[in-house]
C-alpha positions as CSV (number, residue, x, y, z in Angstrom):
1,X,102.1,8.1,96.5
2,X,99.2,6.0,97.5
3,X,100.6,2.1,99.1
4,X,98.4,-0.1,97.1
5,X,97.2,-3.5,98.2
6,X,97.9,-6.5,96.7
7,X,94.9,-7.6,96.9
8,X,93.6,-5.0,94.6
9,X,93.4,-1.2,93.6
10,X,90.1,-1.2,94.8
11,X,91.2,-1.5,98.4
12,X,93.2,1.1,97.8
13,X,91.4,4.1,99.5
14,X,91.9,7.1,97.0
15,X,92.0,5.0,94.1
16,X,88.5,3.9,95.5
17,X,87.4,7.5,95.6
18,X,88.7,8.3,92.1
19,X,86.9,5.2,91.2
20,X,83.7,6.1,92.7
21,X,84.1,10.1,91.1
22,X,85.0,8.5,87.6
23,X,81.2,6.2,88.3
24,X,79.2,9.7,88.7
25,X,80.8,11.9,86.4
26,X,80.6,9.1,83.7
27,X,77.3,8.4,84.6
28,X,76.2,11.9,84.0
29,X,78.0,12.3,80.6
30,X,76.6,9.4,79.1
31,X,72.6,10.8,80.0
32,X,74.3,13.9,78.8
33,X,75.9,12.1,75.7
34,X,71.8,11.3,74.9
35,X,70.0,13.8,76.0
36,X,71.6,16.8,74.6
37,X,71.7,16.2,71.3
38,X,67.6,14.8,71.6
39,X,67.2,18.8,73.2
40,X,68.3,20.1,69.8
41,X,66.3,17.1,67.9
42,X,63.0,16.8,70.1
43,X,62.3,19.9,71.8
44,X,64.1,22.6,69.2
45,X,63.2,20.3,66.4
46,X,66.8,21.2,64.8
47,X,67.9,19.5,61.2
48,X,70.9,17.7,60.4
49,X,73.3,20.5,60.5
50,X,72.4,22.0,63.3
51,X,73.0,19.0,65.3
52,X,76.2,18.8,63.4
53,X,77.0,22.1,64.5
54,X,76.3,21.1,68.0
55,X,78.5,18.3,67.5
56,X,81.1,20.4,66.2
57,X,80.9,22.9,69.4
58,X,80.9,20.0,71.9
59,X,84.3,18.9,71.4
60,X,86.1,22.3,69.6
61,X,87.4,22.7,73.0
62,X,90.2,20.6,72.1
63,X,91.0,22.9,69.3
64,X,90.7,26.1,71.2
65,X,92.4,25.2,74.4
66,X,94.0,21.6,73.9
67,X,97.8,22.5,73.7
68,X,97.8,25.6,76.6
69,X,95.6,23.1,79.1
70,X,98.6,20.9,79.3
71,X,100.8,23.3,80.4
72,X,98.5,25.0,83.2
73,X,97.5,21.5,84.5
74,X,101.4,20.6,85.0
75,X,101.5,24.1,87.1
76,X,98.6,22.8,89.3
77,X,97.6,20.0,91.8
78,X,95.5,17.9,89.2
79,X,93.1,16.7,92.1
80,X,92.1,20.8,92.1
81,X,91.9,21.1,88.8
82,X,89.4,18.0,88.5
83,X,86.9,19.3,91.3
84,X,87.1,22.6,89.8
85,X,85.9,21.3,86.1
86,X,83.7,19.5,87.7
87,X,81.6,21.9,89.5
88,X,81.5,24.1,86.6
89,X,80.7,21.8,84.1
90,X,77.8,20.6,86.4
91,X,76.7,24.1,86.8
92,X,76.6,24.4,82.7
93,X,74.5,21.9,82.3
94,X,72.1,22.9,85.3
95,X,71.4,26.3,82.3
96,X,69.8,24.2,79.8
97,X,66.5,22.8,81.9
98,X,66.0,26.0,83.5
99,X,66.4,28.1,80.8
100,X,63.7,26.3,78.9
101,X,61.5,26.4,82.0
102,X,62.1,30.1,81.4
103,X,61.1,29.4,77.9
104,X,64.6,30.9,76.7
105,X,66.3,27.9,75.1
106,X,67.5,28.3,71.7
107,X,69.7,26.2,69.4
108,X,72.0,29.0,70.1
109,X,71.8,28.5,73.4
110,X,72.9,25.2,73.5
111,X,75.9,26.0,71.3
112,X,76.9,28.2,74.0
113,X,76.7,25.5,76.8
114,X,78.3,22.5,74.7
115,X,81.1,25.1,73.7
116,X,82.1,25.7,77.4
117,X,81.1,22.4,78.8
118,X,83.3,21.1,76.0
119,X,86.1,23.8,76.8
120,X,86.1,22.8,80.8
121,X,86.1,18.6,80.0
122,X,89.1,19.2,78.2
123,X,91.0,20.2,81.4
124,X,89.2,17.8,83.3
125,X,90.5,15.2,81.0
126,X,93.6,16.1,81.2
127,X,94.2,16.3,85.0
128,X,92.4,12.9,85.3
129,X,95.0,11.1,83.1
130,X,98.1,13.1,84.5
131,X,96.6,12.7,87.9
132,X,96.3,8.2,87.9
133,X,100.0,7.5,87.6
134,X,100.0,9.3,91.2
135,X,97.3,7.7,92.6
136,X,98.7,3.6,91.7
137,X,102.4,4.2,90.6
138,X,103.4,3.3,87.2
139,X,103.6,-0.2,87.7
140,X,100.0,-0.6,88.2
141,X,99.0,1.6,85.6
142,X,97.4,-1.0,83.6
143,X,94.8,-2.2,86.0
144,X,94.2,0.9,86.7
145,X,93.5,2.5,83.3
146,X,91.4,-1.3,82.7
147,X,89.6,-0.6,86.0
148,X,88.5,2.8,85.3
149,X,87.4,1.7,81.6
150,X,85.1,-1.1,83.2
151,X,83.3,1.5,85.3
152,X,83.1,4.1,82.0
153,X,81.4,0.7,80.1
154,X,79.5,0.1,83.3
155,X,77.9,3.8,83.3
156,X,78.0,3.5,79.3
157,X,75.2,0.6,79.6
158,X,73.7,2.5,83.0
159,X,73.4,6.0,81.5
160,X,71.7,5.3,78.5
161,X,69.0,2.7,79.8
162,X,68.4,5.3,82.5
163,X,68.4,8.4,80.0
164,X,66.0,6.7,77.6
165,X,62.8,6.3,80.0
166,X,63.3,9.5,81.6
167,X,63.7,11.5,78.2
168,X,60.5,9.8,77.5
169,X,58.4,10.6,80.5
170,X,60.4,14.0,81.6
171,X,61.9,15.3,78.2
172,X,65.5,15.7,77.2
173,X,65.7,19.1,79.0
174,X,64.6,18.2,82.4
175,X,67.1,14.6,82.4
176,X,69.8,17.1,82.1
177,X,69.7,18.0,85.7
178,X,70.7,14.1,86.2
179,X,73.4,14.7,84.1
180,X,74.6,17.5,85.9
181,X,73.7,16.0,89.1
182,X,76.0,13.3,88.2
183,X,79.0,15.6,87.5
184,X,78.5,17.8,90.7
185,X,79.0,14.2,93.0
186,X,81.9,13.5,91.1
187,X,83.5,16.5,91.9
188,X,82.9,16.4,96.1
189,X,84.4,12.4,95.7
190,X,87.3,13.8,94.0
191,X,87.5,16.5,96.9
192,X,87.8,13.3,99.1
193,X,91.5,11.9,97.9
194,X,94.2,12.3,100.1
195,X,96.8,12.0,97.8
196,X,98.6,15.0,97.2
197,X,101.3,15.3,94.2
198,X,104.1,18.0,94.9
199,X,102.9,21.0,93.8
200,X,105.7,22.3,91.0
201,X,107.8,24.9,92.2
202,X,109.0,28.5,91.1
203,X,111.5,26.7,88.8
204,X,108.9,25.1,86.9
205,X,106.8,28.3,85.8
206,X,108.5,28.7,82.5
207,X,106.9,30.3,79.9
208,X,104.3,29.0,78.4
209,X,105.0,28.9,74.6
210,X,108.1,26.9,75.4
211,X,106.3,24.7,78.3
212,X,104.0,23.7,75.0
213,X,106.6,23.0,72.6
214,X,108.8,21.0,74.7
215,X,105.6,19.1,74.9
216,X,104.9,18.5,71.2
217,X,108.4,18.0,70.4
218,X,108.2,15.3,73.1
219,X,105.4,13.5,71.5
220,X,106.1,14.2,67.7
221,X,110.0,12.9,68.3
222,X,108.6,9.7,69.7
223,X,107.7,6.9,67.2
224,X,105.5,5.1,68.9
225,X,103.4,8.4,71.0
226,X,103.5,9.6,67.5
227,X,101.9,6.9,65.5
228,X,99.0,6.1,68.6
229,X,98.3,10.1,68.0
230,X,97.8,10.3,64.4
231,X,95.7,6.8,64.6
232,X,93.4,8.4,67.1
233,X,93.2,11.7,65.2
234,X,92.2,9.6,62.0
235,X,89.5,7.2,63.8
236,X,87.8,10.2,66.3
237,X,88.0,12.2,62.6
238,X,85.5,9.5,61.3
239,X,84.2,8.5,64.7
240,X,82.6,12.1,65.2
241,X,81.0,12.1,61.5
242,X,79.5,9.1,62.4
243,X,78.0,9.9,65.8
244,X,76.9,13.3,64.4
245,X,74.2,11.5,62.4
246,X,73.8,8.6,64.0
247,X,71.0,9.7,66.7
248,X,69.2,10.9,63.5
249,X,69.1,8.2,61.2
250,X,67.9,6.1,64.3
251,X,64.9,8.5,65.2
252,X,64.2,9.4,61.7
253,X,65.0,7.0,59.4
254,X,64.5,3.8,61.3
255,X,61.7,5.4,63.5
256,X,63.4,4.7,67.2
257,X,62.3,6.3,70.2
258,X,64.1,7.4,73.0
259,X,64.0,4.3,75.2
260,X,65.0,2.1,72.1
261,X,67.6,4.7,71.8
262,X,69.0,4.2,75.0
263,X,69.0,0.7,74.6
264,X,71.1,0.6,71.6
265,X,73.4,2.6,73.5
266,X,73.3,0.6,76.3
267,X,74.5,-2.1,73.8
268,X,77.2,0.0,73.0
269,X,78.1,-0.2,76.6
270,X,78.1,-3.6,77.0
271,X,80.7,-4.2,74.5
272,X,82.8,-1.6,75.8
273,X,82.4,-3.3,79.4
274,X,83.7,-6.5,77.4
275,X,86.6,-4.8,76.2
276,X,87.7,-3.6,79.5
277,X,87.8,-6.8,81.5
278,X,89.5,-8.6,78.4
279,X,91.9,-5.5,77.8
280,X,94.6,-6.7,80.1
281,X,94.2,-10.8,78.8
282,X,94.4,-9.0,75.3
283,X,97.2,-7.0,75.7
284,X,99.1,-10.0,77.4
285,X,97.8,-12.8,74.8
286,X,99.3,-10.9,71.3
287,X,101.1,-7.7,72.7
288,X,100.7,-4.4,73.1
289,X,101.4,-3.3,70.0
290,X,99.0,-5.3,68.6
291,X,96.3,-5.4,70.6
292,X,96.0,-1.3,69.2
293,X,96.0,-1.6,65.6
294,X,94.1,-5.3,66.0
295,X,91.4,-4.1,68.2
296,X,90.5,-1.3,65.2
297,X,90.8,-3.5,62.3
298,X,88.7,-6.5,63.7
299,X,86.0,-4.7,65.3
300,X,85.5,-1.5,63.0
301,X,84.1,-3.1,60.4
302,X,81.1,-4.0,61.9
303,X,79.6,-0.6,61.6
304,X,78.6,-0.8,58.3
305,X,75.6,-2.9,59.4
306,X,74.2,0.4,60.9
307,X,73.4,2.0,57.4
308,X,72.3,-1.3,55.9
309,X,69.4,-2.0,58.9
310,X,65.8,-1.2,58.2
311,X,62.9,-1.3,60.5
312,X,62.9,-4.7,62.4
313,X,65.4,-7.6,63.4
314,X,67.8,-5.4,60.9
315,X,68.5,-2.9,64.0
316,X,69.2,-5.4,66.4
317,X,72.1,-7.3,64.0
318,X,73.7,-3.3,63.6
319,X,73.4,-2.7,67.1
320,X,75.6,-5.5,67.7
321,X,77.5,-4.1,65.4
322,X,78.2,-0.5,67.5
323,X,78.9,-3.0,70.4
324,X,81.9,-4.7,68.6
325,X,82.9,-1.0,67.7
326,X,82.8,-0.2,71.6
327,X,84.5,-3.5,72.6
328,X,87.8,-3.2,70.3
329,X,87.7,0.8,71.6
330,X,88.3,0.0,75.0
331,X,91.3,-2.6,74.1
332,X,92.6,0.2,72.2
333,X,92.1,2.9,74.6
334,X,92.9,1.0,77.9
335,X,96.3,-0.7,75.7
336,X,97.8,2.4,74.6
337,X,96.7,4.5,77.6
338,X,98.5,2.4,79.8
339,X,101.6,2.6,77.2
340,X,101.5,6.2,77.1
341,X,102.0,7.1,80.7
342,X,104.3,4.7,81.1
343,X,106.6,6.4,78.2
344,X,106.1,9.8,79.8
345,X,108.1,11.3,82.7
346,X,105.8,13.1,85.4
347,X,106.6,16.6,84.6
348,X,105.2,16.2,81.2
349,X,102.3,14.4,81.6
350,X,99.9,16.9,81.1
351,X,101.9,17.7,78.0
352,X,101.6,14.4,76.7
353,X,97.8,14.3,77.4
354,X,97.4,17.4,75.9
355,X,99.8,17.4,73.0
356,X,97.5,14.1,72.1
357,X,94.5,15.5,72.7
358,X,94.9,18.4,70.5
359,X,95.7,16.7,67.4
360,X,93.3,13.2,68.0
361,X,90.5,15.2,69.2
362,X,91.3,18.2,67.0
363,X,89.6,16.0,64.2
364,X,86.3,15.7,66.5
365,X,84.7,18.9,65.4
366,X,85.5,19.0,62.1
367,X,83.9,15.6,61.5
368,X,80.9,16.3,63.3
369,X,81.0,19.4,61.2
370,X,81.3,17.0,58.0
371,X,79.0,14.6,59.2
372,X,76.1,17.2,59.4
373,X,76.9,18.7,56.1
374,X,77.4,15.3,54.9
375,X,73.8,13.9,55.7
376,X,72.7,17.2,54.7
377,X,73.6,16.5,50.9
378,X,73.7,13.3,50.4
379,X,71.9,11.4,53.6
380,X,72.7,10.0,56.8
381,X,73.1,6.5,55.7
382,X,75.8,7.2,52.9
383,X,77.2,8.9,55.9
384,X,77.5,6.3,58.0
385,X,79.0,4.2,55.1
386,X,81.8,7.2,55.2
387,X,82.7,7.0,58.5
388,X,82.6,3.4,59.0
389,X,84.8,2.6,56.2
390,X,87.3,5.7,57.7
391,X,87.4,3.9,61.3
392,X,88.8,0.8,59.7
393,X,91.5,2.6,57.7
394,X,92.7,4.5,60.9
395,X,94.5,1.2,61.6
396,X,97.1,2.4,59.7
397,X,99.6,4.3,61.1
398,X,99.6,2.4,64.4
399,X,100.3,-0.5,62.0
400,X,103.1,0.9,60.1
401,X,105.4,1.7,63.3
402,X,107.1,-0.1,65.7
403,X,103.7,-0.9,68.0
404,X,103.1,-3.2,64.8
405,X,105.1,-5.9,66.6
406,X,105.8,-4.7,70.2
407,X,104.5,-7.1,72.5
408,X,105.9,-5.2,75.6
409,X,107.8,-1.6,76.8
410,X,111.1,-2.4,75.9
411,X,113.6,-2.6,78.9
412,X,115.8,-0.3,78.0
413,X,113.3,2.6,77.3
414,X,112.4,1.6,81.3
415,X,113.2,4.3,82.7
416,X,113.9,6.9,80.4
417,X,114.5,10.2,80.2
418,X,113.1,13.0,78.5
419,X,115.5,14.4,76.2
420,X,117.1,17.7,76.9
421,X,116.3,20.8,75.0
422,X,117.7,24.4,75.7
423,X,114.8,25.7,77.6
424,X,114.7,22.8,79.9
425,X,116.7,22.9,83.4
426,X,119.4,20.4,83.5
427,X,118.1,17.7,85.6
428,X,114.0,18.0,85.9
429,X,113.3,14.7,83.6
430,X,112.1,12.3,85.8
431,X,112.8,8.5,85.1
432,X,109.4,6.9,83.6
């Protein structure tokens, strides 16, 4: 395990490293995060449910693979797997611009490249959150999940202010190849690190249905990786049918452009940057428990302003609005990140990432799925009212669990072990 300096993670040279690989492959999915869906809108001049649809196939990796990427990225070295994903998801992306050189591009087309690209982040994902805990140790886990967040809110203000102007003097096809520019350096930083976690041996490879069920029994016995799951599904359910019509009803409806689109999201990014370097402070100040449900009851409400803007100082007042959304996101995230990991012994990690994943993000296509058929029907702004007023709710089941007051990790569940089921070797939970 990496000796990390007291005088920060950032001297610490692998974390740098995975720091500076988190900066490019951030940066290139936030131009991504803009320009693909302005492909479909601009240059293929889809309608609402076709960039649903596109929604829908960007993130139904989660569904298709979520639960079996857990249990093949706790059979691997998760510094491989990340460089791997990497690579290929940069090589994805690098289809879209040259096929519409080639004059080939098609909505279908794009389906096909969100689908994989979508399939391939999901195993990224999960090695990068199974691979931190190696990196710092778990007592550091924290500022480390805080210090990766402010460099994702950085990029999250950087990517769009970048991918605005060059939409708008390049198109939405050619800023692609930043994106997968972006992606591609991430992965050669990552090939960098020097910390290597044990490989697991022959006595790990156990089957694979039972590697997966130990992991959601795991989660779904636990009250409090429970109740953080089912919030997440709720909010990223409501989350995604907002997003899906967002970038229309700001191109559309309100007349935007690209650069003013990337400036709103730039916004978006500044509030998440907030969030990150007052997550710690926050988490501290009222608890961890808290600071989860809080962050999504205080801030989620501010969305509504987005349907209720018109052309003018209106869109300014909502934006600020998606910025409070981003800000109490990143207290959330970074909070119950940090709580997560810390719950979970190493040998499940990927599990726990995964097992989450599945059933938060399992949501995400479906509601960008809803959201297009939704603004179909009856409009993109009665959407937006439907998925702000969803956000807010998913404060619920974080609120009616023990995280509701849980101002720490209680001592005795530090360490802990995983408990024992029939299929597991006696002796393989590790303390967390």
């Amino acid at each position: 395990m990496s000796k990390v300096s007291r005088t920060g993670l950032l001297r610490d040279r692998d974390f740098g490293r995975l720091f500076a690989a988190t900066a490019f492959g951030q940066l290139g999915d936030r131009i991504t995060f803009l320009a693909l869906p302005l492909v479909a809108i601009v240059a293929l001049n889809a309608d609402e449910l076709q960039v649903g649809l596109l929604a829908a196939a960007t993130t139904a990796g989660s569904l298709l693979v979520g639960l079996p990427a857990g249990a093949w990225v706790d059979r691997a070295r998760k510094r491989t797997m990340m460089i791997g994903t990497d690579l290929a998801r940069a090589l994805m992306l690098a289809t879209i611009p040259m096929a519409w050189w080639a004059d080939l591009l098609t909505i279908r087309w794009l389906y096909a490249v969100a689908l994989v690209h979508g399939v391939l982040t999901v195993f990224f994902d999960v090695a990068h959150v199974s691979c931190l805990p190696h990196v710092v140790g778990r007592g550091r886990l924290v500022e480390g999940n805080a210090r990766l967040s402010a460099v994702r809110s950085v990029t999250s203000i950087s990517g769009p202010a970048l991918a605005g102007p060059l939409i708008g003097l390049a198109g939405a096809p050619v800023t692609l190849w930043v994106g997968s520019a972006g992606m591609a350096v991430s992965g050669l930083l990552a090939a960098t690190m020097r910390t290597r976690e044990p490989k697991p041996g022959p006595n790990e490879h156990r089957r694979l249905g039972r590697e997966i069920k130990e992991g959601l029994r795991f989660v779904l016995q636990h009250p409090v990786l429970r109740a953080i799951m089912m919030g997440d599904a709720l909010f990223n359910l409501f989350l995604a049918m907002y997003q899906a019509v967002l970038l229309v009803f700001l191109e559309r409806e309100l007349g935007i452009l690209s650069l003013g689109i990337g400036l709103i999201l730039s916004g978006m990014g500044c509030g998440a940057l907030l969030g990150a370097l007052s997550a710690t402070a926050v988490s501290k100040r009222i608890g961890q428990g808290p600071a989860i449900w809080l962050a999504t009851l205080v801030t989620c409400p501010a969305t509504v302003l987005m349907p209720m803007a018109r052309p003018g100082w209106g869109v300014y007042v909502a934006a600020a609005g998606l910025a409070a959304l981003s800000l109490g996101g990143v207290v959330r995230v970074v909070t119950q990140a940090s709580l997560q990991q810390a719950l979970t012994p190493d040998r499940l990690l990927g599990r726990m990432s995964a097992t989450t994943r599945f059933v938060s993000w399992g949501g995400i296509p479906l509601g960008g799925l809803l959201g297009g058929v939704s603004g179909s029907v009856f409009g993109t702004a009665a959407t937006l009212w439907a998925g702000a007023i969803g956000m807010t709710l998913s404060f619920l089941p974080n609120f009616f669990s023990p995280l509701r007051t849980m101002r720490a990790l209680p001592p005795e569940r530090t360490p802990t072990r995983t408990p024992r089921s029939p299929e597991v070797p006696t002796g393989e939970a590790g303390p967390v």
